[in-house]
N, C-alpha and C positions, 0 to 999 in steps of 0.2 A: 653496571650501576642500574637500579631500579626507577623504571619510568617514570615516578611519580615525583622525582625531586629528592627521594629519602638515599640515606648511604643506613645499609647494617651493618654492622659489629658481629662476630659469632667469638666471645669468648670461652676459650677452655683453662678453668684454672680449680685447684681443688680445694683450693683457702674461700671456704663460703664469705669470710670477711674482706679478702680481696676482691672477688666478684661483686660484692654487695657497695664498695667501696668505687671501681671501676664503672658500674652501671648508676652510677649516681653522676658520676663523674660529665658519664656520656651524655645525658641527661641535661644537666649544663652548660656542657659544649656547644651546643646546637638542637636546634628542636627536632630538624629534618636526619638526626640520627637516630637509628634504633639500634640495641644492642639484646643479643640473644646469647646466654649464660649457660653452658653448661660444664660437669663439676671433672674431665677428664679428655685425653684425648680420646677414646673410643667412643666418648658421648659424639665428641664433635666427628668424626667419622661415620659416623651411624646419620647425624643431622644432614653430613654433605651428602651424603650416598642416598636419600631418601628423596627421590628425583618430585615430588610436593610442597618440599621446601625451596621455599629462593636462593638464591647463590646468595651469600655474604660479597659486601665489597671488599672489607680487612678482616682478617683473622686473626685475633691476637691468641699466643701461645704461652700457658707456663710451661718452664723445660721439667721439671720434675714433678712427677702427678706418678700415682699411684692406676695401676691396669696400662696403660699408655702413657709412656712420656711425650713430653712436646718433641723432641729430636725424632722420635718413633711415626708421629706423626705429622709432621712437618714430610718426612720422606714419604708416607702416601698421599698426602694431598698432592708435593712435587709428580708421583707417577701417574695421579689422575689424568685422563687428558679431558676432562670435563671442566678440574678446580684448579689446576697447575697454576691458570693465571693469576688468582686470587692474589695480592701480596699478603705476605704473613709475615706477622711482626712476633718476635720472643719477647714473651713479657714475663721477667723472673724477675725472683731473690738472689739468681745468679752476678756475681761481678767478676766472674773468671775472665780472660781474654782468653783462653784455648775453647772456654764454650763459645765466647761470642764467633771466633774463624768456622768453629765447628760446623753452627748453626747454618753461617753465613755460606759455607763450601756446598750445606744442602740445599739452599735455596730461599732463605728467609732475606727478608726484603731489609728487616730493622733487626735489631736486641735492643732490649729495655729492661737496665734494671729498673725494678717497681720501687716505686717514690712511695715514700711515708704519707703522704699530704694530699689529700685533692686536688689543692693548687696545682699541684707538681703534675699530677696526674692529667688535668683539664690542659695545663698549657703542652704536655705530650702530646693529645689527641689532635692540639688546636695545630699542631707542628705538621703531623704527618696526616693529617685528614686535607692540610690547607693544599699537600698536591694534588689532593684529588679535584677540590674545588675548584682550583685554579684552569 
């Protein structure tokens, strides 16, 4: 967690209207969150590996992206031993239960199918940020 009080976000999702929808979301939730957007898992590997950047507190993943899936990357964060501990949450259009075990077998902390609504989306963040706060 960053000393300052704040939690980040590093999302990877490749629907610019998901992200844009998510980072408003965060916005809302809390002030002392910040959320950092980018459109792929290889973006967000590139962001962890970049020892200038801050660790993220949650990492949310979409599983199907284009260059990098989230399942793809979800397994290099797991083998980092830098980000390993990051929890990362899948945030898809998936509602399969063989992805959710999948996920969950590599190491993801949550699955999220992505909600229509900000509402939906605001009181997700407010669910799984509140154990951080706590």
């Amino acid at each position: 967690m960053n000393t300052d009080n704040t939690l980040t976000i590093l999302l990877a999702d490749d629907d610019a209207d998901d992200r844009e929808l998510f980072v408003e979301a965060v916005k809302e939730t809390d002030e002392r969150l910040r959320c950092i957007a980018v459109e792929d898992g290889q973006a967000a590997i590139q962001y962890l590996s970049d020892p200038t950047n801050a660790l993220p507190d949650y990492i949310f993943l979409d599983l199907r992206m284009p260059r990098m899936s989230g399942r793809t990357c979800l397994q290099m964060i797991k083998s980092d031993e830098r980000v390993k501990h990051i929890p990362v949450i899948i945030y898809t259009t998936s509602d399969y239960v063989e992805d959710s075990k999948d996920v969950m077998g590599v190491g993801a902390t949550h699955f999220i199918t992505k909600p229509d609504n900000p509402e939906e989306i605001y009181y997700i963040l407010s669910m799984i940020l509140n154990e951080k706060w706590t």
